[in-house]
C-alpha positions, 0 to 999 in steps of 0.5 A: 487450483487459484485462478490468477485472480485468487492468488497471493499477491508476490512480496510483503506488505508493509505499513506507512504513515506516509505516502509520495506519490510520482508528483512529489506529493505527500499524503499522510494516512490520518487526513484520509481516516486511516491509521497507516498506507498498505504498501506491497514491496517485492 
């Protein structure tokens, strides 16, 4: 048995090249050496 630890996380798992964050702010994953955000959506 999974401890809750272990377990997959609920939803999917999309990829974006952009990211907003709650300011307003957006991030693009290339200045940050990355080829897309891992974002989870229920």
């Amino acid at each position: 048995m999974k401890t809750k630890d272990e377990r997959e996380p609920e939803g999917t798992l999309i990829f974006r090249r952009y990211r907003r964050l709650p300011n307003g702010r957006v991030l693009d994953a290339h200045e940050y050496g990355l080829k897309a955000w891992p974002i989870r959506v229920k």
